[in-house]
Backbone bond lengths (Angstrom), bond angles and torsions (degrees), N, CA, C in turn:
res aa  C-N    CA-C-N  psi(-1)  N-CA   C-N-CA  omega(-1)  CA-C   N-CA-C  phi
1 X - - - 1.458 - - 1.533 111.66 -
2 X 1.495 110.40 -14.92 1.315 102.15 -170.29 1.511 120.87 -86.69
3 X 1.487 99.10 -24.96 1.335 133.88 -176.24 1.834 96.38 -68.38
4 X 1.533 120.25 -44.17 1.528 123.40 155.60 1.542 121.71 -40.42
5 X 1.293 95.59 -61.22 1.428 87.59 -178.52 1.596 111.70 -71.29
6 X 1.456 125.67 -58.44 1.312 118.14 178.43 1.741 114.18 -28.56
7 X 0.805 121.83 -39.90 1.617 135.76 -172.30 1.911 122.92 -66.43
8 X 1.547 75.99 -47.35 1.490 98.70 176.62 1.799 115.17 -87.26
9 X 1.347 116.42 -20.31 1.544 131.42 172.87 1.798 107.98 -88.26
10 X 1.406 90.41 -24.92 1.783 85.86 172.23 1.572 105.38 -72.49
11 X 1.443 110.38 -66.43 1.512 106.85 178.84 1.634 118.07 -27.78
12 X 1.373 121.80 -72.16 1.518 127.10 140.77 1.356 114.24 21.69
13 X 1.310 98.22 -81.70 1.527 109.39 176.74 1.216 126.76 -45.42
14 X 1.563 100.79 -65.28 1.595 110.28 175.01 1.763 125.96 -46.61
15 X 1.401 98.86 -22.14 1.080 104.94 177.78 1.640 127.28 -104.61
16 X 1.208 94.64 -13.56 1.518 117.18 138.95 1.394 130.57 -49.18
17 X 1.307 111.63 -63.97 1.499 126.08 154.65 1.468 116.64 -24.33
18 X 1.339 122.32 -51.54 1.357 158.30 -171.15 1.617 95.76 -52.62
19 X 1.835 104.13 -84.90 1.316 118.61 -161.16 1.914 97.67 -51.87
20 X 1.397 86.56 -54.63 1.857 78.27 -162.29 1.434 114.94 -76.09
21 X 1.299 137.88 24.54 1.408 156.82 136.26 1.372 82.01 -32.88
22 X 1.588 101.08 -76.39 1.558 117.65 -145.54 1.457 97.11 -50.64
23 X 1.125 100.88 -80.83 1.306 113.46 -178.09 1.565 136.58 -9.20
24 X 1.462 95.72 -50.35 1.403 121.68 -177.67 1.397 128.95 -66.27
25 X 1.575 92.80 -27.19 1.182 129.20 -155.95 1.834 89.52 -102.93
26 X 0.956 144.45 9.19 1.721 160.85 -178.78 1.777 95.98 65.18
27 X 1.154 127.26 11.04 1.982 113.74 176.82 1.393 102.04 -108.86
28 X 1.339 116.14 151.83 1.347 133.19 177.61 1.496 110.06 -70.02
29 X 1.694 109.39 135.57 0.648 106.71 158.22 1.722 151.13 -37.76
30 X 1.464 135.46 129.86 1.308 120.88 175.49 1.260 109.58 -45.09
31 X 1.359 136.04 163.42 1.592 146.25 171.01 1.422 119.43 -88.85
32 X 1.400 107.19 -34.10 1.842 132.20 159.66 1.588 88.03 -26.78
33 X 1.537 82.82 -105.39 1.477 124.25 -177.18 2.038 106.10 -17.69
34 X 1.525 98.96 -66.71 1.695 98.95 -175.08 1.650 108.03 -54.15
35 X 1.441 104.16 -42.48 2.188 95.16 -173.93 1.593 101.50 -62.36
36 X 1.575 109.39 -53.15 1.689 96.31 175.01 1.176 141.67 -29.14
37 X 1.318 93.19 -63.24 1.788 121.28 159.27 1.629 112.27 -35.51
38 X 1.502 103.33 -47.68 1.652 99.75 -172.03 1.593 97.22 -83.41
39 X 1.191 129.95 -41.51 1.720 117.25 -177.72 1.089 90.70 -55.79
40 X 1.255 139.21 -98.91 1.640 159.16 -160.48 1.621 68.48 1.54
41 X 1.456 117.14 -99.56 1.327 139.45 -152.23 1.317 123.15 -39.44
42 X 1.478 116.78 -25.28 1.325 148.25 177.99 1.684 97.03 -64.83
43 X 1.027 98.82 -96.38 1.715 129.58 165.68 1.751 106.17 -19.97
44 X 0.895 111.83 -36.61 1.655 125.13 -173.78 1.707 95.21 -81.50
45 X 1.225 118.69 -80.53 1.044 118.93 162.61 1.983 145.00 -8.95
46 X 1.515 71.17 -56.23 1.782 96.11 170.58 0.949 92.85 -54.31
47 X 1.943 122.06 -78.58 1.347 116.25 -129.26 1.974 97.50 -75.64
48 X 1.089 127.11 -5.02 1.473 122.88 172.44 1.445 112.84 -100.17
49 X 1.416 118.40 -2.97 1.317 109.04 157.69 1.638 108.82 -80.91
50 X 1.305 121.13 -39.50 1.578 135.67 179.77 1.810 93.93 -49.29
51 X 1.615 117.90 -70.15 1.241 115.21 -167.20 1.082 110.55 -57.68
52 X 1.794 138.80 -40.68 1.671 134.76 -158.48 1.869 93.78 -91.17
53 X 1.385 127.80 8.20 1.006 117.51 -177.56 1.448 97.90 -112.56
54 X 1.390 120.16 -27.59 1.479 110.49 172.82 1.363 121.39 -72.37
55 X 1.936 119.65 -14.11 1.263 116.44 164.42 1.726 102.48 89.96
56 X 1.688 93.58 155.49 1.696 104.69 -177.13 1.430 105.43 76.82
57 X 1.741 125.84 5.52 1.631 90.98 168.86 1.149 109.19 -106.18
58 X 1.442 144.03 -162.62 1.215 135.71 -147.67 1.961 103.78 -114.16
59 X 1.382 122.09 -177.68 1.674 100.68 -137.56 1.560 73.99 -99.07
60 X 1.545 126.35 23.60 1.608 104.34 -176.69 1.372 100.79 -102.77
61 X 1.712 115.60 12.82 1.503 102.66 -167.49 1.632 91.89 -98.41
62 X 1.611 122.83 -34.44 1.260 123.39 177.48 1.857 105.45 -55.89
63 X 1.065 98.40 -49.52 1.624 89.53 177.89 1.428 131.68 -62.32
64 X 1.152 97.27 -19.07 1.859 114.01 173.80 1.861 97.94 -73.80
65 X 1.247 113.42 -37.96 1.551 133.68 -155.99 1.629 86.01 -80.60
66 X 1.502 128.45 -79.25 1.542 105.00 177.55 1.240 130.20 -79.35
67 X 1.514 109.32 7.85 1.967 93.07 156.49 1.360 124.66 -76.29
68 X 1.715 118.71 -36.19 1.511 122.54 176.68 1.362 83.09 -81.49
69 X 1.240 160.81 -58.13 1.253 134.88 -160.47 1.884 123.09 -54.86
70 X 1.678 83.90 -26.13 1.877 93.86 169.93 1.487 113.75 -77.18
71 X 1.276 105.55 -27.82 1.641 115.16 -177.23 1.468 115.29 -95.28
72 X 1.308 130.12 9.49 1.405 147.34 168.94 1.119 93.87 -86.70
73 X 1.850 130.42 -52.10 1.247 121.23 -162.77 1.939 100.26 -84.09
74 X 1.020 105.72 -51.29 1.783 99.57 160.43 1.795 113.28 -10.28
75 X 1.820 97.70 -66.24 1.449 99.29 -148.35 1.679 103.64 -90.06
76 X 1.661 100.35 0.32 1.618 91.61 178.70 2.006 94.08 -87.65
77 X 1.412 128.28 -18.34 1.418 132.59 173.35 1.623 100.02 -54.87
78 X 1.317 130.99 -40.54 1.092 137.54 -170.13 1.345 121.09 -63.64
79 X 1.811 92.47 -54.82 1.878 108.54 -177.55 1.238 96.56 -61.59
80 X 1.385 126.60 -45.74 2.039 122.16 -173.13 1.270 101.10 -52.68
81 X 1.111 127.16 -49.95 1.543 124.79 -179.38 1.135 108.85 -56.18
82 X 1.560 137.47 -60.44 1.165 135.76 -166.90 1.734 109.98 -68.13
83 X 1.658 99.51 -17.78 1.619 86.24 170.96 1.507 133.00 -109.05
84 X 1.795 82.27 13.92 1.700 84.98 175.78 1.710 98.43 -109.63
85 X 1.434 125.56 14.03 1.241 136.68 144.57 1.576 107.06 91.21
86 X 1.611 106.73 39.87 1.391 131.34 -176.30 1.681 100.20 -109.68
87 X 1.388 109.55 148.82 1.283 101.03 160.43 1.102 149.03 -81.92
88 X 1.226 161.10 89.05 1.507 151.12 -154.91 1.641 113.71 -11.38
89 X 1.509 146.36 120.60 1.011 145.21 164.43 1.881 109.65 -56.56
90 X 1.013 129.36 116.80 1.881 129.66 -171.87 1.022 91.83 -41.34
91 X 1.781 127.88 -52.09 1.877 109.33 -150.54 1.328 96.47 -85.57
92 X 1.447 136.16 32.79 1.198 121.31 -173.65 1.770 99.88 -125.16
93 X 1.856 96.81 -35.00 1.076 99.60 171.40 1.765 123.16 -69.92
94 X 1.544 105.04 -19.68 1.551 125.41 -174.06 1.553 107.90 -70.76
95 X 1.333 110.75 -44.36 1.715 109.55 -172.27 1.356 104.71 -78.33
96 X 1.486 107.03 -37.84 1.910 98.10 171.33 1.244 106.95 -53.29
97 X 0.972 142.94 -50.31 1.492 136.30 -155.50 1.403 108.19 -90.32
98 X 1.250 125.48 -18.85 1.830 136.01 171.49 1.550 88.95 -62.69
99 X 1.325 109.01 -75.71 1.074 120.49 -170.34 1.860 137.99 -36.21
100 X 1.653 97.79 -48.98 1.195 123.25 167.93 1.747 111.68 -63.09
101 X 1.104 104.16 -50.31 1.680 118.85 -171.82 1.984 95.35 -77.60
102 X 0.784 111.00 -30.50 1.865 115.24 176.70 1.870 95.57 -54.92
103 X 1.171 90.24 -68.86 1.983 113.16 -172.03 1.031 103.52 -56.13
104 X 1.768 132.55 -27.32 1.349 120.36 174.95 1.562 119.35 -79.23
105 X 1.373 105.06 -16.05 1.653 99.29 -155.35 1.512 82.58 -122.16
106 X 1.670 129.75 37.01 1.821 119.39 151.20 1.436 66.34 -108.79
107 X 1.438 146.58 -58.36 1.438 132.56 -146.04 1.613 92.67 -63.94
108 X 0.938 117.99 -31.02 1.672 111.12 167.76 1.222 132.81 -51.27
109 X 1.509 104.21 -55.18 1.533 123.69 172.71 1.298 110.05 -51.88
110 X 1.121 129.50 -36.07 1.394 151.82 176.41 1.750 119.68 -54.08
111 X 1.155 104.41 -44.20 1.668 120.53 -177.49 1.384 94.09 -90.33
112 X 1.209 135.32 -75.17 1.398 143.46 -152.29 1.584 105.90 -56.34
113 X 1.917 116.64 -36.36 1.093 104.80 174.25 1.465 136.83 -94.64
């Protein structure tokens, strides 16, 4: 399952990658692209709340579990912005993505070892 989520949190990323192109770049994100981004992330989420709730995995999967869970709440700060038709502030868009990409690569450490 973990190997699920790792898979499904990479995509995430990439599409992460995507939005804050935009972003960075001063244009709004596509809307495609941002809901994807939030299932992907959603879905990722789940399946490591499902695994750290069934117990026995090791304490780097909970920590993977509240960094994207800190960076879920980041990127829902983002979508409000984008839907009250403001632009994302960079350092706001920057720590989500530190953050998110941090949580992916202990959930990494995690599979690989």
């Amino acid at each position: 399952m973990l190997t699920y989520a790792l898979v499904i949190l990479s995509a995430a990323v990439l599409g992460g990658f995507v939005l804050a192109s935009n972003v960075l770049r001063g244009r709004f994100a596509p809307w495609a692209v941002s809901i994807g981004h939030a299932l992907l992330g959603m879905t990722g989420i789940g399946i490591l709340v499902w695994v750290v709730w069934q117990g026995a995995q090791p304490a780097r999967v909970s920590a993977a579990l509240g960094l994207l869970v800190a960076a879920a709440l980041g990127g829902f700060t983002l979508a409000s912005m984008h839907l009250r038709g403001s632009l994302s502030p960079r350092t706001v868009v920057y720590v989500h993505a530190a953050v998110a990409i941090v949580g992916v690569l202990v959930l990494f450490s995690v599979v690989v070892a």
